[in-house]
C-alpha positions as CSV (number, residue, x, y, z in Angstrom):
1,X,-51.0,8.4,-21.5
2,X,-47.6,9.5,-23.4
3,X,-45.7,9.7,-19.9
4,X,-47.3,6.4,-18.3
5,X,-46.1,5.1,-21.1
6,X,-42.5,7.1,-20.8
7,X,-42.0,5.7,-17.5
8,X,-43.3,2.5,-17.9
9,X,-40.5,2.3,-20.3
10,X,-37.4,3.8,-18.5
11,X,-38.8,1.4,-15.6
12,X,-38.6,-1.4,-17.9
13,X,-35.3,-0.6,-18.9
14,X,-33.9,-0.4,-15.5
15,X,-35.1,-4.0,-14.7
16,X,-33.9,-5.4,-18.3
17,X,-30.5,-3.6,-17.8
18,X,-29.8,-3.4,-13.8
19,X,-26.7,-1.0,-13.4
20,X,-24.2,-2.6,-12.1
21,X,-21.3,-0.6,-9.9
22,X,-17.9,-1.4,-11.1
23,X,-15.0,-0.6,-8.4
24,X,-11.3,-0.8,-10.2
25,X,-8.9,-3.0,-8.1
26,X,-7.3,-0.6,-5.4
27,X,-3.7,0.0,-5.9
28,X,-1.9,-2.0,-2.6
29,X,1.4,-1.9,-1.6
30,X,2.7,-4.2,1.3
31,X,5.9,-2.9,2.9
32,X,7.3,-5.7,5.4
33,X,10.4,-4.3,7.5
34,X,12.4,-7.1,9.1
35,X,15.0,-5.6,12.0
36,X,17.7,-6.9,13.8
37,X,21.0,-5.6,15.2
38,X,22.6,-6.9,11.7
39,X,20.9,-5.6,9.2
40,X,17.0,-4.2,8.0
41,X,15.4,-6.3,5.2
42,X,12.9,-4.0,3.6
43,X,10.4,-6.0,1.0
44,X,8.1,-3.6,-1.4
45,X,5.4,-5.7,-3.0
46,X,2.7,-4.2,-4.8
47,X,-0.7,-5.6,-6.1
48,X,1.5,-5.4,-9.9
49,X,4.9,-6.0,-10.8
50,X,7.7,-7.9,-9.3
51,X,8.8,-7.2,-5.4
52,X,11.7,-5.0,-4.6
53,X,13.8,-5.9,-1.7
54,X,16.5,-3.9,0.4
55,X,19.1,-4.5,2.2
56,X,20.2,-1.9,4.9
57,X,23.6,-3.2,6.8
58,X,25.1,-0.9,9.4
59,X,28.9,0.0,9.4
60,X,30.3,-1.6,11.8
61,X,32.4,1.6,13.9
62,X,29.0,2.9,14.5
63,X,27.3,2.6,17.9
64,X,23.8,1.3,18.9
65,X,22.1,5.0,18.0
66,X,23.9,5.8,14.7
67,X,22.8,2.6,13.5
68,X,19.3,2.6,14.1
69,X,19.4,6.5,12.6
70,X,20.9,5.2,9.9
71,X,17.9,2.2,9.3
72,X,15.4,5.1,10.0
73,X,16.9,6.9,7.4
74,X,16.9,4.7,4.5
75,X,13.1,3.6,6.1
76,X,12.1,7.2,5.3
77,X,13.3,7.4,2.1
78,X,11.6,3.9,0.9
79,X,8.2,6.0,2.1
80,X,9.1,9.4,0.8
81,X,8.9,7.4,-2.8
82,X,5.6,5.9,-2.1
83,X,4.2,8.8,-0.9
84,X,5.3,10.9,-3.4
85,X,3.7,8.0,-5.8
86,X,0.4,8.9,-4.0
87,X,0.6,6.4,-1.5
88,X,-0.9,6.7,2.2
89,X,-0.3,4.5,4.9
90,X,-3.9,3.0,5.6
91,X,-2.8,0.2,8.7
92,X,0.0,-0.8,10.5
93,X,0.8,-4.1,12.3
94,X,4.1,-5.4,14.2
95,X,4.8,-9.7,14.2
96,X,7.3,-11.8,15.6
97,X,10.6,-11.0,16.3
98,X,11.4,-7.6,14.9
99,X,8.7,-7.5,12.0
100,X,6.4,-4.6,11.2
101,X,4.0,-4.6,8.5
102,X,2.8,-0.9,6.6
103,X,-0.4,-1.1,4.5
104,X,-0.6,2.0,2.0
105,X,-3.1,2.7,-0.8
106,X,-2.9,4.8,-3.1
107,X,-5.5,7.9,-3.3
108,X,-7.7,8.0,-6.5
């Protein structure tokens, strides 16, 4: 009688008190990469504080292939940081006219 009435008493509790799953907000960062022969526009937004934006412009002696090792370059470092914040790229997506989009999340 003692443990019909144990359980009928846990069970009770579980209905008067349903447990409910709490998820924290995931940590999102957006990077948006705008190319063009001119310049790469890089914006960093994240789900908290304000957006950082670079500006990569090529020298101008340099040819077609230095330049866009050059934008690669600074590219890698922007997701070397992010990374090394715990960041990992999660999707990808390209847009209009020279746009690409990178998703990252970071690992809990």
């Amino acid at each position: 009688m003692k443990k019909l009435l144990l359980v009928s008493a846990c069970l009770w509790a579980l209905v008067a008190q349903p447990v409910r799953a709490h998820a924290a907000e995931p940590d999102v960062v957006v990077v948006k990469v705008l190319e063009s022969r001119l310049a790469t526009h890089i914006m960093i937004v994240r789900s908290w504080g304000i957006p950082e934006e670079l500006n990569i412009t090529p020298s101008i002696t340099g040819n077609e292939t230095t330049v866009a090792l050059d934008m690669a370059k600074e590219i890698q470092k922007v997701l070397a940081k992010l990374y090394a914040q715990g960041y990992a790229i999660t999707s990808t997506f390209s847009g209009e006219r020279g746009t690409s989009t990178l998703v990252l999340v970071k690992a809990h």
